[in-house]
C-alpha positions as CSV (number, residue, x, y, z in Angstrom):
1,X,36.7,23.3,20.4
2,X,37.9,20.6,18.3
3,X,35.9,20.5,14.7
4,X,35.4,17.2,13.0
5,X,37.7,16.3,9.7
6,X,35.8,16.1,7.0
7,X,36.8,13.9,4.2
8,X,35.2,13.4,0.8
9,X,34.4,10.4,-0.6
10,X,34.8,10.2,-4.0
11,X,33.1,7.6,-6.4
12,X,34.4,6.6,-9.9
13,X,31.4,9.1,-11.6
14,X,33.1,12.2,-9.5
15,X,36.3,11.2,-12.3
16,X,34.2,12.5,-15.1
17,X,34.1,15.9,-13.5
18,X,38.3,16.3,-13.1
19,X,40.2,17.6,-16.1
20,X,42.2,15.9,-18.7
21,X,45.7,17.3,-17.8
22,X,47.9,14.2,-18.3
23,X,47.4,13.3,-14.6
24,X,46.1,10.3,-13.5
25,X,42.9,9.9,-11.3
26,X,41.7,7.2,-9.6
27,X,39.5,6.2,-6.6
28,X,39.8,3.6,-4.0
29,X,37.2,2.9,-1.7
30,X,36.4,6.4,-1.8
31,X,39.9,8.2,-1.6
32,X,41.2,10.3,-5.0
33,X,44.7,9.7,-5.8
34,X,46.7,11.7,-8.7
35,X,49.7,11.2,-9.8
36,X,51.7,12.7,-12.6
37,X,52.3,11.2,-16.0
38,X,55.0,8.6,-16.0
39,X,58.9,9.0,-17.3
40,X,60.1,7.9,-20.4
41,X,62.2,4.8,-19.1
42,X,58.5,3.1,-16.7
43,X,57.2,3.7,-20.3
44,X,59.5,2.0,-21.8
45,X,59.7,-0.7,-19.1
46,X,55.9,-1.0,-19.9
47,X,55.9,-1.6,-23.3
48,X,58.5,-3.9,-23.5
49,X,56.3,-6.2,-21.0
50,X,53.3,-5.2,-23.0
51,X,55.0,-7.4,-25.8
52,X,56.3,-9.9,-23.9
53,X,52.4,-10.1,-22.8
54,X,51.1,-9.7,-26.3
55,X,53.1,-12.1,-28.1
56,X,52.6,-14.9,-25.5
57,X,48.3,-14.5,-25.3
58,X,48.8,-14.7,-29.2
59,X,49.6,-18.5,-28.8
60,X,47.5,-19.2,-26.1
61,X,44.3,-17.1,-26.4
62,X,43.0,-16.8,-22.7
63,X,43.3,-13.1,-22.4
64,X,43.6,-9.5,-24.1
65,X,46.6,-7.5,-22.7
66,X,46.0,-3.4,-21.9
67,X,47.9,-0.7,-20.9
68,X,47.4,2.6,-19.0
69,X,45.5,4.7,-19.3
70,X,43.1,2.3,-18.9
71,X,39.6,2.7,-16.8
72,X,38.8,-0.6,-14.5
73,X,35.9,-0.2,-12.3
74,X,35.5,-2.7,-9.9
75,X,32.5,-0.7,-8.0
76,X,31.4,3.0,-7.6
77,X,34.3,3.7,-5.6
78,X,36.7,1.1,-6.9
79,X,38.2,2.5,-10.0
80,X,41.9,2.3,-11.1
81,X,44.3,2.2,-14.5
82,X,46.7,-0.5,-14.0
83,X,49.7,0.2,-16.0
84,X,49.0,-3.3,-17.2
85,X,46.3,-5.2,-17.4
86,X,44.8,-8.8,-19.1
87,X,41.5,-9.1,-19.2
88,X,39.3,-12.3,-20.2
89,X,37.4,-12.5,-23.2
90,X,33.5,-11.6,-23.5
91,X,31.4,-14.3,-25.6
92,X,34.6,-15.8,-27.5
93,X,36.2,-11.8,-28.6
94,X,37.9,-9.1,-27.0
95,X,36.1,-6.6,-24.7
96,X,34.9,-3.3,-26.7
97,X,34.7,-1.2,-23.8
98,X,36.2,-1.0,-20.6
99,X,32.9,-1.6,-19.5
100,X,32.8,-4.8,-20.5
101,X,35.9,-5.6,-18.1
102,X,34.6,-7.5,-15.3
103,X,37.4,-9.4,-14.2
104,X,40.9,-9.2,-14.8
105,X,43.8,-12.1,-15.3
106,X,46.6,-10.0,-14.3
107,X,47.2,-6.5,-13.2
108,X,50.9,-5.2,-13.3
109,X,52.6,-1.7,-12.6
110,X,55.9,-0.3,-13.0
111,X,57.3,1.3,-9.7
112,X,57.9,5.4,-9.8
113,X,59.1,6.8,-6.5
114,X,55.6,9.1,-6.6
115,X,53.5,5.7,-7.0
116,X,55.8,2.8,-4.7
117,X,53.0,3.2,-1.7
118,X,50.2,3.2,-4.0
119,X,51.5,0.3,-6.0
120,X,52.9,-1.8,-3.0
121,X,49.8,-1.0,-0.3
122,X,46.7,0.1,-1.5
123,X,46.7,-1.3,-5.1
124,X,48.1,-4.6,-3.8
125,X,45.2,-4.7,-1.2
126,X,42.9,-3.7,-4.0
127,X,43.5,-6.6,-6.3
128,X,43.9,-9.5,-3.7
129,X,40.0,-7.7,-2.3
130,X,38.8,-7.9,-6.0
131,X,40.4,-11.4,-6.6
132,X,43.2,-10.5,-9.4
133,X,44.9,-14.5,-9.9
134,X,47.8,-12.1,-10.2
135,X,49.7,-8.8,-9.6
136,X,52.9,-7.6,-10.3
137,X,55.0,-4.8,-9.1
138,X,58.0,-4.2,-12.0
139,X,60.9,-2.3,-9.6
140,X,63.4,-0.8,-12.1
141,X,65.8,0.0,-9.0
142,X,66.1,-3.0,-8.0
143,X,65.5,-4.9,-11.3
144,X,62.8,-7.3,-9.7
145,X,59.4,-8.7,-10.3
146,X,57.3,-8.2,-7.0
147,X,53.9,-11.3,-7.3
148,X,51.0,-11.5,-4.9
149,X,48.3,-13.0,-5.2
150,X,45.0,-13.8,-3.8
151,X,45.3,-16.9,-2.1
152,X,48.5,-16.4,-0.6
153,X,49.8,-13.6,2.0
154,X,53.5,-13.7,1.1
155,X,54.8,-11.6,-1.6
156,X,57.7,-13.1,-4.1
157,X,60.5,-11.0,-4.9
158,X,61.7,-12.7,-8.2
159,X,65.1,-11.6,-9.8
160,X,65.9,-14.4,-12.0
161,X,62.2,-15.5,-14.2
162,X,58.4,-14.9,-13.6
163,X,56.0,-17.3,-14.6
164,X,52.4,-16.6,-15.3
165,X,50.0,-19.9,-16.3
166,X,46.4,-18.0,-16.5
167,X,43.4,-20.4,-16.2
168,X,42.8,-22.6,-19.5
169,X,46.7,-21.6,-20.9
170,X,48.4,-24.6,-21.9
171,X,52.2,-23.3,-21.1
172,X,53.0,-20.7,-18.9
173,X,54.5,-17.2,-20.0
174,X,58.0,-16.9,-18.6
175,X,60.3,-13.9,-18.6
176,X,63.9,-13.8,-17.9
177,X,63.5,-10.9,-15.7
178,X,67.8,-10.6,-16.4
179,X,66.9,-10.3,-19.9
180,X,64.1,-8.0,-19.4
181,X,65.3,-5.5,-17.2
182,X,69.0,-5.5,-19.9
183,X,66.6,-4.7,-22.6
184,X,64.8,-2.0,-20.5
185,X,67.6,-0.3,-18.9
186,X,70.8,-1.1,-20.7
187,X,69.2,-1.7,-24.4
């Protein structure tokens, strides 16, 4: 006799219940993943393009740049941490609670060999499903920006610059991704 599997289905509230062990939980469309903290060189890959963010949405004021851990529920079983994320403003200031992160401008993670399946299939899927203008997949391996997007299928491997030109930005952000992944790995 052949029993049914049964599989939970897990809504962001369930998160509340899980212990704070370093891990990181998310849910999507109803499935828990965990993975473990990250090393000290995706860290470090991270906040180097946390500045590079930072510095670039000081000039042109569209957005307000985050990084993991950092809670962004789409729906009650849509919840994820980005490693990086820019959100819009709310009313003319910064969001005070994650709450108040509707919508985001960009979404970008840093590749580990326990997350590349995450990262490249179901988070991709996610954002284009949840309309993210952009996404971005940082692969220290092979020291390349991965973009997707909404509107278009494809995905761009990019190993000489990235550009980002958010909605109401009046240049675009661009990163020598050469430059960047010298600093990161050779700095």
């Amino acid at each position: 006799m052949h029993m049914p599997a049964f599989r939970r289905q897990w809504t962001v509230d369930d998160l509340q219940d899980l212990p704070d062990d370093g891990q990181r939980y998310e849910v999507i469309d109803g499935e828990l993943f965990v993975t473990p903290a990250p090393a000290l060189m995706h860290q470090r890959a991270l906040g180097i393009l946390h500045r590079l963010v930072a510095d670039y949405l000081d000039r042109e004021r569209v957005g307000y740049v985050y990084f993991a851990p950092a809670d962004v529920i789409f729906s009650p079983r849509r919840g994820v941490q980005p490693d990086l994320l820019v959100a819009p403003g709310v009313d003319g200031r910064s969001p005070r609670s994650y709450a108040e992160v509707k919508r985001l401008l960009l979404a970008a993670e840093v590749l580990s060999p326990s997350t590349a399946r995450l990262d490249r299939v179901v988070k991709r899927a996610l954002y284009r499903d949840e309309g993210v203008p952009d996404f971005w997949i940082v692969d220290l391996e092979s020291r390349t920006f991965e973009r997707s997007t909404p509107a278009d299928a494809r995905i761009d491997v990019l190993d000489e610059r990235i550009e980002w030109m958010p909605a109401g930005a009046s240049a675009p952000l661009v990163i020598d991704v050469g430059a960047y992944f010298a600093e990161v790995l050779d700095g």
